[in-house]
MOPAC internal coordinates of N, CA, C and O (Angstrom, degrees):
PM7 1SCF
backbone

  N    0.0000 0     0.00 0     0.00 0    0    0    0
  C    1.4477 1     0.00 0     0.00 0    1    0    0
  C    1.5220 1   109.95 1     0.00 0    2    1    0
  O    1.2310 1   111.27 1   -44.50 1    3    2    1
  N    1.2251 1   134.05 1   135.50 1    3    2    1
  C    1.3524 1   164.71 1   163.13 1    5    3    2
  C    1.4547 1   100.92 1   -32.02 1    6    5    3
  O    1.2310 1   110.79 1   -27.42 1    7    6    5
  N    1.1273 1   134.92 1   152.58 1    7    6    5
  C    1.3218 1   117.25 1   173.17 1    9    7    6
  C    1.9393 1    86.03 1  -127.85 1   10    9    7
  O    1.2310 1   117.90 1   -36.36 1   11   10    9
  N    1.6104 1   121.60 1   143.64 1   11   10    9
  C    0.8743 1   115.23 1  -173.07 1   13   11   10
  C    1.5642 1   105.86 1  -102.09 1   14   13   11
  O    1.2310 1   123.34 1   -24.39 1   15   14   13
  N    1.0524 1   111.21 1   155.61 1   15   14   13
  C    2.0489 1   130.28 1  -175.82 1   17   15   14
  C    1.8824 1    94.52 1  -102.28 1   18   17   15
  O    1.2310 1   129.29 1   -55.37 1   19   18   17
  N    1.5221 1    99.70 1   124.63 1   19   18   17
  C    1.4157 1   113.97 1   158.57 1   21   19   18
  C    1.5820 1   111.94 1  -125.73 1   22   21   19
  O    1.2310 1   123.85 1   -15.89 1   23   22   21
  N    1.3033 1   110.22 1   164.11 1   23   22   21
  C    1.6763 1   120.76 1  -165.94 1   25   23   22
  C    1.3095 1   101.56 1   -48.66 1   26   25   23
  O    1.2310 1   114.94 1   154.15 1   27   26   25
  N    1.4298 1   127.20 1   -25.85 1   27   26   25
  C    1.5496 1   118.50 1  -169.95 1   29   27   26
  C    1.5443 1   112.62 1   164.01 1   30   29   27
  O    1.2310 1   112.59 1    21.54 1   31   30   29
  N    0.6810 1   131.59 1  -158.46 1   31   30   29
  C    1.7836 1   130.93 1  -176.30 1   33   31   30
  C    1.3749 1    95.00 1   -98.11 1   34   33   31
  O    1.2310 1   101.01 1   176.03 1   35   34   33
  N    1.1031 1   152.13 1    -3.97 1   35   34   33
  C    1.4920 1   124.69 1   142.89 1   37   35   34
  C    1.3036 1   122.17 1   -62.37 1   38   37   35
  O    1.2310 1   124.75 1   123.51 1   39   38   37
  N    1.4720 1   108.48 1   -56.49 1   39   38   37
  C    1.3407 1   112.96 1   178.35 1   41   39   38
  C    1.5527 1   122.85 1   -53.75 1   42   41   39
  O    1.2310 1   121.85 1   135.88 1   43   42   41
  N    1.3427 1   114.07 1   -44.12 1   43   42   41
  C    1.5739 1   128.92 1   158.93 1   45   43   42
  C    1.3512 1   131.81 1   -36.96 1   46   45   43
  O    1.2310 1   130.50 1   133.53 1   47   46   45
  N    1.1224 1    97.35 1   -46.47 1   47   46   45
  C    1.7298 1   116.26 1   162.99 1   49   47   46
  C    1.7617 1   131.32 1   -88.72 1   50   49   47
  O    1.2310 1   128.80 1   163.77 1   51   50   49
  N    1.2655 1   100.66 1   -16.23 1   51   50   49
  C    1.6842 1   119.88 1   149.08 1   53   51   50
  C    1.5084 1   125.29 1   -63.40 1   54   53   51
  O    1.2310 1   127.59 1   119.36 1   55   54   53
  N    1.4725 1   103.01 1   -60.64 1   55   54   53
  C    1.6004 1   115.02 1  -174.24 1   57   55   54
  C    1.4821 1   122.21 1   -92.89 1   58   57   55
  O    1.2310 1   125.73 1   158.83 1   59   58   57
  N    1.6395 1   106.59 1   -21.17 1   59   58   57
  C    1.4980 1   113.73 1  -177.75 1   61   59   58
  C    1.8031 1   106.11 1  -102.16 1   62   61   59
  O    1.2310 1   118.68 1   -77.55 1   63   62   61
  N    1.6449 1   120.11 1   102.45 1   63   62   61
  C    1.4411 1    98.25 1   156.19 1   65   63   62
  C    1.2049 1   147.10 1   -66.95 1   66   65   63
  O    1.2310 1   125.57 1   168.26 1   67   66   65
  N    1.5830 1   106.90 1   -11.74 1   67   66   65
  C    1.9678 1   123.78 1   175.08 1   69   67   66
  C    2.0769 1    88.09 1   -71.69 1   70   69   67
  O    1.2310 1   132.74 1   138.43 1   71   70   69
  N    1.0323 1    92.99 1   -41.57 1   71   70   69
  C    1.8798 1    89.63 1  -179.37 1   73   71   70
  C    1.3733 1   128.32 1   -40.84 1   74   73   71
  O    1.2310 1   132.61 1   121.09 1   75   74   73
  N    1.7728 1    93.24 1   -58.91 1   75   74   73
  C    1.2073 1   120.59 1  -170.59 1   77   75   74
  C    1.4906 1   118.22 1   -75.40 1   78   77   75
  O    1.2310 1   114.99 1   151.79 1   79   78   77
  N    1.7074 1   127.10 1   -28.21 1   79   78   77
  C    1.2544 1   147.15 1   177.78 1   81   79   78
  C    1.9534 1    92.59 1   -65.12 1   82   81   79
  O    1.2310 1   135.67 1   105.95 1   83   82   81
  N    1.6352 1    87.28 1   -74.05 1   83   82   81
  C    1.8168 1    94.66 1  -176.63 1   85   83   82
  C    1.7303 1   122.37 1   -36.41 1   86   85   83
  O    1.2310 1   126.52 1   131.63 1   87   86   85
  N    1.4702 1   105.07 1   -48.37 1   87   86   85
  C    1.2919 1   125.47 1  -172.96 1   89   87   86
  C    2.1782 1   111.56 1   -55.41 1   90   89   87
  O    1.2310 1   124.96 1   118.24 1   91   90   89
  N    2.0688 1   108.09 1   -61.76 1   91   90   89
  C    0.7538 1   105.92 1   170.70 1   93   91   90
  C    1.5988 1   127.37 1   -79.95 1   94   93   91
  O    1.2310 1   125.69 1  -147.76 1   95   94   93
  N    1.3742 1   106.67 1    32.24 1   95   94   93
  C    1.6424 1   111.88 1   177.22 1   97   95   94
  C    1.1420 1   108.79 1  -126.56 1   98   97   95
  O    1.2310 1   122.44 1  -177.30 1   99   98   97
  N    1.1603 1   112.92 1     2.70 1   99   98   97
  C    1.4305 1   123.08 1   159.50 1  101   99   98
  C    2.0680 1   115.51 1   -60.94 1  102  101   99
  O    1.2310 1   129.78 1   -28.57 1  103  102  101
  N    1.6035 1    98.75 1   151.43 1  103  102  101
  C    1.6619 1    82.22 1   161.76 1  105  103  102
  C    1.5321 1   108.68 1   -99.75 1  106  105  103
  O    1.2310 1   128.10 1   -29.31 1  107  106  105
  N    1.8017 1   102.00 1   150.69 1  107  106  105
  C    1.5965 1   114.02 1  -166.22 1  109  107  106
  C    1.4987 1   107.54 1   -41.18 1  110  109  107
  O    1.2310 1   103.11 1   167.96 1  111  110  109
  N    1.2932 1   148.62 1   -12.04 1  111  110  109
  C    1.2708 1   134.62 1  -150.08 1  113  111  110
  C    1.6542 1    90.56 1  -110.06 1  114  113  111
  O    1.2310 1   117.38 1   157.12 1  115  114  113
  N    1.2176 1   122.59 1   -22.88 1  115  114  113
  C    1.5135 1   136.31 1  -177.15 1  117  115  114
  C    1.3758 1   106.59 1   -82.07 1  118  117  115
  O    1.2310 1   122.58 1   136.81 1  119  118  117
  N    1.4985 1   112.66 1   -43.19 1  119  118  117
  C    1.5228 1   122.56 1   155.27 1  121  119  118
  C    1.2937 1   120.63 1    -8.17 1  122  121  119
  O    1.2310 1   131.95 1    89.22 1  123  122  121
  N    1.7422 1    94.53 1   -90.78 1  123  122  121
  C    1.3271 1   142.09 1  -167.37 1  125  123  122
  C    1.5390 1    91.59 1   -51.33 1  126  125  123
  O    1.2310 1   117.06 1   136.47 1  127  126  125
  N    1.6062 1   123.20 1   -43.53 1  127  126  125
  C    1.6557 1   103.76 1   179.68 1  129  127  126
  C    1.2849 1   116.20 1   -75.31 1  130  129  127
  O    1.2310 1   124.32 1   116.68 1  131  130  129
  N    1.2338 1   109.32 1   -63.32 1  131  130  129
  C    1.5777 1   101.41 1  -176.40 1  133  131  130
  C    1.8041 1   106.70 1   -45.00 1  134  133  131
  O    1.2310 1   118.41 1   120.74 1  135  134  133
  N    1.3249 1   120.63 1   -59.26 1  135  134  133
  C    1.3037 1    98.22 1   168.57 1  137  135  134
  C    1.6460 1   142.35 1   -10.32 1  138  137  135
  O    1.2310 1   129.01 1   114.90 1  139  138  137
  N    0.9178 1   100.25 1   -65.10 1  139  138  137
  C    1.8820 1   140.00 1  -179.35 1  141  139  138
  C    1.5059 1    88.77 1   -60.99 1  142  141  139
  O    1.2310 1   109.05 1   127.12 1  143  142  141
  N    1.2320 1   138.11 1   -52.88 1  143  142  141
  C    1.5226 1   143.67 1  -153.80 1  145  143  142
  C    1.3702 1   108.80 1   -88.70 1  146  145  143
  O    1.2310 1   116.82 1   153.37 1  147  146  145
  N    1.7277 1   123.66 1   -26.63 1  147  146  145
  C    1.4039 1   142.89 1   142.79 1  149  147  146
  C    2.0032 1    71.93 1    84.49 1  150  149  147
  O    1.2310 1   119.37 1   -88.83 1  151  150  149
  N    0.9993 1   118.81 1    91.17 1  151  150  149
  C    1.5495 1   138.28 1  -177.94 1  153  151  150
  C    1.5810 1   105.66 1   -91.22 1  154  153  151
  O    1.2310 1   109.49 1   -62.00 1  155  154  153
  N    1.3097 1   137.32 1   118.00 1  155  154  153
  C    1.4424 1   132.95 1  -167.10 1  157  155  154
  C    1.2533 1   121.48 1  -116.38 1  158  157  155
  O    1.2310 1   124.17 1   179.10 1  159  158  157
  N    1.6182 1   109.60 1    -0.90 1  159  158  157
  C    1.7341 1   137.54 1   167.32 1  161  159  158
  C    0.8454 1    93.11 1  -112.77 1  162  161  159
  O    1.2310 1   124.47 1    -4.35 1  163  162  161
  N    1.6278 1   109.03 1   175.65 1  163  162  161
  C    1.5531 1   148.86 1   136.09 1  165  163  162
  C    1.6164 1    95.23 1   -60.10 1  166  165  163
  O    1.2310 1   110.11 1   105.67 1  167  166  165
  N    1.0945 1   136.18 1   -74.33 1  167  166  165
  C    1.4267 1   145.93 1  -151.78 1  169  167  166
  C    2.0445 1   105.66 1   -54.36 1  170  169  167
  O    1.2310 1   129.92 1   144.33 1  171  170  169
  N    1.7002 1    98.48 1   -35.67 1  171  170  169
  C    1.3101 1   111.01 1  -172.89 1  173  171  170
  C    1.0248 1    92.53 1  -100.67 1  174  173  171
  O    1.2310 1   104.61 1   165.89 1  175  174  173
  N    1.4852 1   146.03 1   -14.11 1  175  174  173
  C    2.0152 1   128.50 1   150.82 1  177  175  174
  C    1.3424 1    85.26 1   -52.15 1  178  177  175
  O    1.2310 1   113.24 1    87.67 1  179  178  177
  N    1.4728 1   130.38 1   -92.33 1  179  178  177
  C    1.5437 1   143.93 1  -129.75 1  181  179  178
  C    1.5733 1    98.90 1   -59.14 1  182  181  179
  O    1.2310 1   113.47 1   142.69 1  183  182  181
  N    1.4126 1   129.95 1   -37.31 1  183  182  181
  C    1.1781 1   122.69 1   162.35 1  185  183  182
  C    1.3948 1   130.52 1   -61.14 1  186  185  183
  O    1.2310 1   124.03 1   139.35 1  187  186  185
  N    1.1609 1   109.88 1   -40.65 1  187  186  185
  C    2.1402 1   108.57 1   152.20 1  189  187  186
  C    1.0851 1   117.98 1   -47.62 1  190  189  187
  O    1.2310 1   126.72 1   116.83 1  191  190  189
  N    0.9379 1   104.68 1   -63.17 1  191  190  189
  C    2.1958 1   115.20 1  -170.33 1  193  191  190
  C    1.8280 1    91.14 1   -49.20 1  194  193  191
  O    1.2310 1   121.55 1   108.75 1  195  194  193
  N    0.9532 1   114.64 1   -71.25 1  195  194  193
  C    1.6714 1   130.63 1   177.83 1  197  195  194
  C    1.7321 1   124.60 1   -28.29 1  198  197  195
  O    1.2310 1   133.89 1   136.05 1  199  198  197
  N    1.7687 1    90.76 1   -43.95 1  199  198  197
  C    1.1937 1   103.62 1  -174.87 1  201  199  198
  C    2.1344 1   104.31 1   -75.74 1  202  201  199
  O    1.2310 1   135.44 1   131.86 1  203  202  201
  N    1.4855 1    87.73 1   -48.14 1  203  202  201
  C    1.6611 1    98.17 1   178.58 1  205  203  202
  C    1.4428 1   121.80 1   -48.98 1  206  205  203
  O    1.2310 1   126.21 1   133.05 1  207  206  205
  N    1.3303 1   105.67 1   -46.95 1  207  206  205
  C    2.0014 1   121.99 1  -163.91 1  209  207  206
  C    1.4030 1    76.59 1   -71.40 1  210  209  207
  O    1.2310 1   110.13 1   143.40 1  211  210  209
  N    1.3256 1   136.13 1   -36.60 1  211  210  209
  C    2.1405 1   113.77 1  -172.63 1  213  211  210
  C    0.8639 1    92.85 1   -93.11 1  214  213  211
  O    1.2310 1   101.72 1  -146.51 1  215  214  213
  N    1.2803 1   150.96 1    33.49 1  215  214  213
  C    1.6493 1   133.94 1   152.77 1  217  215  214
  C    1.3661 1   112.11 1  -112.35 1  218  217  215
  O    1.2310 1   114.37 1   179.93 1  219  218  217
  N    1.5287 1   128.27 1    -0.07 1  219  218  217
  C    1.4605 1   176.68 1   115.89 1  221  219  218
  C    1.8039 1   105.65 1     6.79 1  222  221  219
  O    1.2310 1   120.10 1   180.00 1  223  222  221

């Protein structure tokens, strides 16, 4: 499956509900990064979160 591109993590979290579920089940400090990183997939959330927990 394709992974789709939105304008940025607003839009991502507007139009995507797998986004929006993943995103607010995060803890706030995991938030705050992907936030900051302006994430425009699902694939490029899960690669933040991913990248962070190994720097952990």
């Amino acid at each position: 499956m394709k992974d789709r591109y939105y304008l940025g993590i607003t839009d991502l979290l507007d139009q995507d509900l797998t986004s929006y579920e993943y995103f607010y089940a995060l803890p706030p400090e995991l938030q705050s990064w992907v936030f900051a990183k302006d994430a425009a997939s699902f694939a490029e959330m899960q690669d933040c979160v991913e990248k962070l927990r190994g720097l952990e």
